[in-house]
C-alpha positions as CSV (number, residue, x, y, z in Angstrom):
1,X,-40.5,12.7,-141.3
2,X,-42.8,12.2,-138.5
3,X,-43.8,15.9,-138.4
4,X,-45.1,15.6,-141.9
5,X,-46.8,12.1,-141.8
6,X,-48.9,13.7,-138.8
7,X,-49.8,16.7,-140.5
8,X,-50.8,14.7,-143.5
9,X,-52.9,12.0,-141.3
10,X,-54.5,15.1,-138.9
11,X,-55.5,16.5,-142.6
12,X,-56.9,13.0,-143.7
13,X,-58.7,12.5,-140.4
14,X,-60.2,16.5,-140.1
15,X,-61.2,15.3,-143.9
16,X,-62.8,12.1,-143.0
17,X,-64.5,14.0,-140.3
18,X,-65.9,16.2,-142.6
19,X,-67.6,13.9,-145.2
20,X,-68.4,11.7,-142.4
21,X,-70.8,14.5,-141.2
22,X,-72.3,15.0,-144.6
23,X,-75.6,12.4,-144.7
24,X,-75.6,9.5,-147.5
25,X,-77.7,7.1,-148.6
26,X,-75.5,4.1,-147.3
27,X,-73.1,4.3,-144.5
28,X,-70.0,2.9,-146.3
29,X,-70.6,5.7,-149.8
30,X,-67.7,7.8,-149.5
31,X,-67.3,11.0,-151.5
32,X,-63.2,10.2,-150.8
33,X,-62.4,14.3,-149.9
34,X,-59.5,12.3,-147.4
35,X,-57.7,11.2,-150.8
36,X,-56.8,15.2,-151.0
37,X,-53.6,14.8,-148.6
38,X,-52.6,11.1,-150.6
39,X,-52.7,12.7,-154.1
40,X,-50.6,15.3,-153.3
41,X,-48.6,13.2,-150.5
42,X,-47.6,11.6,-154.0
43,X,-45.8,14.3,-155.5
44,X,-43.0,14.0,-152.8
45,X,-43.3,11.4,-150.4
46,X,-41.5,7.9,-151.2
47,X,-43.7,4.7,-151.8
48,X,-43.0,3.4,-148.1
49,X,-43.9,7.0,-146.2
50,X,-47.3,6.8,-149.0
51,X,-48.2,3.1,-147.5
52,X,-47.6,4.6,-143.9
53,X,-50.0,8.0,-144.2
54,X,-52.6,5.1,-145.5
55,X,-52.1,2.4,-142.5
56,X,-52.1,6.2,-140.4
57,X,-55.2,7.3,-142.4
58,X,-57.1,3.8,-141.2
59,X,-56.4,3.1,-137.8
60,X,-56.7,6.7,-136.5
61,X,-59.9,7.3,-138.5
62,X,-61.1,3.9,-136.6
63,X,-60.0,4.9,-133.5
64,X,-61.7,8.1,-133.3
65,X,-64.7,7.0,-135.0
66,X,-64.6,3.8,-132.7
67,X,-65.1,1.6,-136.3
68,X,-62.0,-0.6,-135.5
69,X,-64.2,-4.2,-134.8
70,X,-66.8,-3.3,-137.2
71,X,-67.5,-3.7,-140.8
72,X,-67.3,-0.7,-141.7
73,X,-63.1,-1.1,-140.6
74,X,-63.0,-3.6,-143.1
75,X,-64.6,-1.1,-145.9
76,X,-62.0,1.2,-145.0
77,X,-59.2,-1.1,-145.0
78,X,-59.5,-2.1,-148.5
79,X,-61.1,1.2,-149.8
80,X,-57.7,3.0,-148.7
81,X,-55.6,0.1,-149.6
82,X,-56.9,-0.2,-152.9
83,X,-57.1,3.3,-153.6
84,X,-54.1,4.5,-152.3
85,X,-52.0,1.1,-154.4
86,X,-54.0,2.2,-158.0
87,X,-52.9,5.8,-157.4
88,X,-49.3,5.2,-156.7
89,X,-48.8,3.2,-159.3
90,X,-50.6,5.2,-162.0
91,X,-48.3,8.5,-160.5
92,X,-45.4,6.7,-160.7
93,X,-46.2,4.8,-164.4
94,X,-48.2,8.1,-166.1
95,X,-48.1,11.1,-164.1
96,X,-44.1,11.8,-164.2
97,X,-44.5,11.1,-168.0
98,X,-47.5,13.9,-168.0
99,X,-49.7,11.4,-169.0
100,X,-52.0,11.9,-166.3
101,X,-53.3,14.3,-163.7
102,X,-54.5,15.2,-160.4
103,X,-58.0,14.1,-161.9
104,X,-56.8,10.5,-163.9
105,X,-55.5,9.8,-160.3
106,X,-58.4,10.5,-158.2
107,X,-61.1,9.0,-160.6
108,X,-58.5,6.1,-160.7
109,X,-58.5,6.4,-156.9
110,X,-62.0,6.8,-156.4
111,X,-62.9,3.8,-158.4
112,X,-60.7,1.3,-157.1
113,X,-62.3,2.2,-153.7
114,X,-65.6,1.9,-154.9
115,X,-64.5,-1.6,-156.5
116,X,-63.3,-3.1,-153.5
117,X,-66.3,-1.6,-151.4
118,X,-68.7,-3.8,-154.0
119,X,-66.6,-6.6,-153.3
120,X,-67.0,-6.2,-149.7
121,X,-70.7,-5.4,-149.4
122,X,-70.9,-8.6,-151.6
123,X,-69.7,-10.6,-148.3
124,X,-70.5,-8.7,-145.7
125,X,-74.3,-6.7,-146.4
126,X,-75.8,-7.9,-149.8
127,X,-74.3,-10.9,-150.8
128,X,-75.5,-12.1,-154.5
129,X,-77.8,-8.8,-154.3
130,X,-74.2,-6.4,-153.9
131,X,-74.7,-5.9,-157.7
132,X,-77.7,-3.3,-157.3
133,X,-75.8,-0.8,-155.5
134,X,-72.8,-1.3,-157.7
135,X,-74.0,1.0,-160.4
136,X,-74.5,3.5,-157.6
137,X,-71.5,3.3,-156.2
138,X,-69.4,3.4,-159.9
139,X,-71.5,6.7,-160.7
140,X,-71.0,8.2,-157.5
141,X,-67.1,7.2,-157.3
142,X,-66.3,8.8,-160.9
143,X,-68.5,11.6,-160.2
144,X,-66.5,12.6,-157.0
145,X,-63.2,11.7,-157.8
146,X,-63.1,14.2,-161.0
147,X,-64.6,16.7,-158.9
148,X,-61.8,16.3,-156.2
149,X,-59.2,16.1,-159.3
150,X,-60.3,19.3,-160.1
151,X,-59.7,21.2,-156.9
152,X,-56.5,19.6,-155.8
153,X,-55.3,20.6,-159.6
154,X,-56.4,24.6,-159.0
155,X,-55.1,24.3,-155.2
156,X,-51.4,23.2,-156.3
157,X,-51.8,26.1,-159.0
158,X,-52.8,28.6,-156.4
159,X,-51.4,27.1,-153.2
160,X,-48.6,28.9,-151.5
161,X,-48.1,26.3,-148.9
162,X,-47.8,23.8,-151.4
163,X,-45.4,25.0,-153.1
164,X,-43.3,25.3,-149.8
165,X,-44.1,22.0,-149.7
166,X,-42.5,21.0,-152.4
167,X,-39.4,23.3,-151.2
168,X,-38.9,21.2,-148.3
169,X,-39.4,25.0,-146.3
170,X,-42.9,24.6,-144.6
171,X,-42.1,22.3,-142.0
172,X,-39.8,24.0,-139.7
173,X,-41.8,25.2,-136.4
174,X,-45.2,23.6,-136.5
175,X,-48.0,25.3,-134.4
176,X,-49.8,22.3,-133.4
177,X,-46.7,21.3,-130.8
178,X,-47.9,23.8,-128.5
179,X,-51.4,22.1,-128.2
180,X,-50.2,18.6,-127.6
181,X,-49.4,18.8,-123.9
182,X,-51.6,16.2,-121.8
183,X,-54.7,16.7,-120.7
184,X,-55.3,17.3,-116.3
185,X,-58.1,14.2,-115.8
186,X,-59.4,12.0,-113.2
187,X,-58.2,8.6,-114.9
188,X,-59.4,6.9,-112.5
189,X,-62.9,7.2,-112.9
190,X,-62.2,7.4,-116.8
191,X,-60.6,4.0,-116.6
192,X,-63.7,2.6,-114.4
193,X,-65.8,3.9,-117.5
194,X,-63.7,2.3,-120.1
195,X,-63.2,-1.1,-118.2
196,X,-67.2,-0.8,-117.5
197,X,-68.1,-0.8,-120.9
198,X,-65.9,-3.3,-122.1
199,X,-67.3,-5.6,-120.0
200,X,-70.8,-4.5,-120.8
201,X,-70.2,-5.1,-124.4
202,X,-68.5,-8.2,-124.3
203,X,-71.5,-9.9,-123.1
204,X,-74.3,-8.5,-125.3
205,X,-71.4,-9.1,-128.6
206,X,-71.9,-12.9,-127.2
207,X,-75.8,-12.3,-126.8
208,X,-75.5,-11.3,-130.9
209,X,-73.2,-14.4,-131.8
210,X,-76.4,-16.5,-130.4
211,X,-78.2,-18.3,-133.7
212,X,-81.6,-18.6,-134.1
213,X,-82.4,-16.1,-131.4
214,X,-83.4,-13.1,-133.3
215,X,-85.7,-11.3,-130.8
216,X,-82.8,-11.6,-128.1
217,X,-80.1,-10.3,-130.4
218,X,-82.8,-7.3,-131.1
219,X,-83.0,-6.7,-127.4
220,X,-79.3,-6.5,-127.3
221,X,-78.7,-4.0,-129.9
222,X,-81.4,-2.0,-128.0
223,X,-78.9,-2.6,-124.5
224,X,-75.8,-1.3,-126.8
225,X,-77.7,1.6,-128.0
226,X,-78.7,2.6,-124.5
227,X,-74.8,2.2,-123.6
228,X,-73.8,3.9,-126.0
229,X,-76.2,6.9,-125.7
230,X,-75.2,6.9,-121.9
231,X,-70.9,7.4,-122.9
232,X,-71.5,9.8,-125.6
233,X,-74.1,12.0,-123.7
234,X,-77.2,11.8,-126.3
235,X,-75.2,12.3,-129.3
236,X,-74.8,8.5,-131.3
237,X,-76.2,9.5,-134.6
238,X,-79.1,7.0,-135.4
239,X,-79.4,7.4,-139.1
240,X,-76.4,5.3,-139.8
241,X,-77.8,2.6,-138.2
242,X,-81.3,2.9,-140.1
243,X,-79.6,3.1,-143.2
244,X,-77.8,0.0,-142.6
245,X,-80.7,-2.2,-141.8
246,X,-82.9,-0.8,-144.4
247,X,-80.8,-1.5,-147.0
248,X,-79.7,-5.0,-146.2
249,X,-83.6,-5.8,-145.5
250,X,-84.3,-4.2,-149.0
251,X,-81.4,-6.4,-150.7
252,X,-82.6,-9.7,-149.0
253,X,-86.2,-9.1,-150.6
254,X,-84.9,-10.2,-153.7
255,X,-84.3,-13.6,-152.7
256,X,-87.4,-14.9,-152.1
257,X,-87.1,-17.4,-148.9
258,X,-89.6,-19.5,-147.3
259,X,-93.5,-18.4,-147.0
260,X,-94.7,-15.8,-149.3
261,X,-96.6,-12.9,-147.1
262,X,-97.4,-10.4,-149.9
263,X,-96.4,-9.4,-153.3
264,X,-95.6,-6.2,-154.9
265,X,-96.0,-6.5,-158.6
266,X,-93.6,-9.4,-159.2
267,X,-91.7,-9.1,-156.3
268,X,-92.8,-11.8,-153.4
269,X,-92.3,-10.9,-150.0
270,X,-91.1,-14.3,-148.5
271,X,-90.6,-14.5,-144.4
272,X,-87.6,-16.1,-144.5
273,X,-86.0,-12.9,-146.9
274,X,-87.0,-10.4,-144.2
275,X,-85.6,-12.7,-141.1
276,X,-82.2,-13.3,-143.2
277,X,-82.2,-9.6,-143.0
278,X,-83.2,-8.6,-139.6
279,X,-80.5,-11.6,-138.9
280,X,-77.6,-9.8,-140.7
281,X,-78.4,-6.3,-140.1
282,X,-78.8,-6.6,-136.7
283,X,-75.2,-8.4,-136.3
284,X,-73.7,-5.9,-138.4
285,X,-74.8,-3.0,-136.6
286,X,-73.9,-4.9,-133.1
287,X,-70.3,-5.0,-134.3
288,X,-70.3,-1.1,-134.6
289,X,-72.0,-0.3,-131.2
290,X,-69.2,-3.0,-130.0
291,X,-66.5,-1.4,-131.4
292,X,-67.8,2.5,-130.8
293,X,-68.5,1.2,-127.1
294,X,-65.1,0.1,-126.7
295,X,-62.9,2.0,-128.1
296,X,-63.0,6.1,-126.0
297,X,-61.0,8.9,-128.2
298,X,-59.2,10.0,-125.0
299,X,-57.4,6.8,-124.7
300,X,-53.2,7.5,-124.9
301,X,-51.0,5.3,-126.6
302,X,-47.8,4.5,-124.7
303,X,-44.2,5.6,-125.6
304,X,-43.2,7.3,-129.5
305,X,-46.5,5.8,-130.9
306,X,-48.8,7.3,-128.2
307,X,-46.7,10.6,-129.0
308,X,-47.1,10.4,-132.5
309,X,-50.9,9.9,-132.0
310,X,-51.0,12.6,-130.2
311,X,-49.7,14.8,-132.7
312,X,-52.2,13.7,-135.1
313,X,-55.1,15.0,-132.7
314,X,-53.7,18.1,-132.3
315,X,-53.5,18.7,-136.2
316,X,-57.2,17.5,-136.0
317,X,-58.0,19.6,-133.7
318,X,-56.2,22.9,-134.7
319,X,-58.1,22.2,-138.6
320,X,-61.5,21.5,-136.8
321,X,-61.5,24.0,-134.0
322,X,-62.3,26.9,-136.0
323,X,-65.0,27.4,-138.7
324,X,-63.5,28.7,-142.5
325,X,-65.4,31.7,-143.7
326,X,-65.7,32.0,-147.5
327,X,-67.2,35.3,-149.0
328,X,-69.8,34.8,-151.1
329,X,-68.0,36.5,-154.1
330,X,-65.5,33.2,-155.9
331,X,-66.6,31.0,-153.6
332,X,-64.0,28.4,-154.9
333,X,-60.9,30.5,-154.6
334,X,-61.8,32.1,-151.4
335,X,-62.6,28.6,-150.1
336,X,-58.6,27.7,-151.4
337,X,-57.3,30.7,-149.6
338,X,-58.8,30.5,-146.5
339,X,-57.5,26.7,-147.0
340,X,-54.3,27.9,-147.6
341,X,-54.1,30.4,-144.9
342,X,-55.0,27.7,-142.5
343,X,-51.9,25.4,-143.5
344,X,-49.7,27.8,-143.4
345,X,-50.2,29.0,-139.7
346,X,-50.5,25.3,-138.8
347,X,-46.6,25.0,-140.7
348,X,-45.9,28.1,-138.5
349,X,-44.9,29.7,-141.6
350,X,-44.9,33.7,-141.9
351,X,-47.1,35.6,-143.4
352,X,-51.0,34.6,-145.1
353,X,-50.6,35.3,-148.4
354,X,-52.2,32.8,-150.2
355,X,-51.4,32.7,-153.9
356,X,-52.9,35.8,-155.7
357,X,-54.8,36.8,-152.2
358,X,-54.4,37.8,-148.9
């Protein structure tokens, strides 16, 4: 059981990875390619292992995205929740009466995420202004999740891991136990790092939580950037960021507030609009330099659950350590094979036949 619920969350995290690399107008949009593993998790796994690979799918794609005290946790939280709830029950209600398929469940998926993310950018980014992106969001969500219906449908077709799978016969020597062995470090100096920045955070998160200090809290997002830029070695992606303040100074604009500055067309451009703004965003994107500051991928878990973890990362890092080549000629089923070929060595399974192809 555990072997399998760390493949599956490995898969969901090198997934998460993926789409989290791929850029998008808003930082919580998701094109949901981690709801591959859950929809066919569903074909075999009980109701209580399903709940587990989504609590597993959450907390490690917080952990080593360092999003666990930020917002976009909380997207997460009930994206997965609610999408991983609405496809259970529709497998369980219309799937095993062939009422429904891989693609009724994702778009069913897909939209109860995108549902809850509405609700959650209306409390959290946009407030009464949530329903302009809501269209957005609905479009995108049925768009993706029939696309990803589509593929897990031929990859179950074609699949021959899948169908060991199902036989209960690809789990029996898995390669990524010979990659899970600790790591030789000097903890020390890691854990003066880790303690360092805590500290260092903990104070400018207080500086943010100051009201009616806007340039300060500005100054102090500038301090966590700096931080941040300094443990990850020049590589904190700064788009997410932009997005996110953009867009929440954008939605404020249509509630005028206080002086008018300008108008464009109809639309007044009130002062107090653009500070409500500047006031949210900046808060919002403190939590997530908090969170990313705090939180270090290398940490280790004590005991079964730091094991377990550890498992997870190796799965991650087996799936992510090596590029999949896909010939130009059916770019959709070589993409499946090489897919295919991939699981199976990770299973330790003989042979890389992949359905129809080798």
């Amino acid at each position: 059981m555990t072997d399998e619920l760390a493949f599956f969350g490995g898969l969901c995290l090198f997934l998460s990875a993926v789409e989290y690399a791929i850029p998008k107008p808003l930082p919580f949009l998701r094109l949901g390619l981690a709801n591959l593993p859950v929809l066919i998790s569903l074909k075999k796994f009980p109701a209580g292992k399903i709940f587990l690979l989504l609590l597993i799918k959450i907390l490690s794609q917080a952990l080593i995205g360092g999003t666990l005290f930020s917002y976009v946790f909380v997207f997460s939280l009930s994206g997965t929740l609610s999408s991983g709830i609405l496809m259970l029950t529709a497998h369980r209600l219309l799937f095993k009466k062939n009422l429904i398929s891989n693609v009724g469940l994702s778009m069913i998926g897909a939209l109860g995420n995108a549902f809850s993310q509405i609700v959650c950018a209306r409390f959290l980014l946009f407030g009464d202004n949530a329903f302009y992106i809501a269209p957005l969001l609905i479009f995108s969500s049925t768009v993706t999740g029939f696309l990803l219906g589509l593929f897990a449908n031929l990859f179950e077709k074609k699949s021959r891991w899948f169908k060991l799978f199902m036989e209960d016969s690809c789990c029996k020597k898995n390669q990524w136990e010979k990659i899970s062995g600790e790591e030789s470090e000097k903890k020390s100096g890691r854990i003066f790092n880790m303690v360092s920045n805590i500290v260092a955070a903990c104070l400018l998160l207080a500086i943010l939580l100051i009201p009616n200090r806007l340039l300060l809290k500005w100054l102090s997002l500038a301090l966590m950037l700096v931080l941040l830029e300094i443990k990850k070695r020049g590589k904190v992606r700064i788009l997410p960021p932009f997005f996110i303040v953009a867009s929440i100074i954008l939605s404020n604009l249509f509630l005028p507030l206080g002086k008018v500055l300008f108008s464009i067309g109809k639309l007044e451009i009130t002062q107090g609009a653009i500070f409500n703004g500047l006031e949210r965003s900046v808060v919002l994107c403190g939590f997530l330099f908090f969170s990313q500051l705090i939180i270090d991928k290398r940490m280790r878990l004590p005991g079964k659950l730091g094991r377990f973890f550890k498992k997870i990362l190796a799965v991650f890092d087996m799936l992510s350590g090596e590029k999949i080549r896909v010939e130009k000629a059916g770019r959709i089923s070589g993409l499946m094979a090489r897919i295919d070929e991939r699981l199976l060595f990770l299973h330790g399974t003989e042979g890389t036949e992949s359905g129809e192809e080798k």
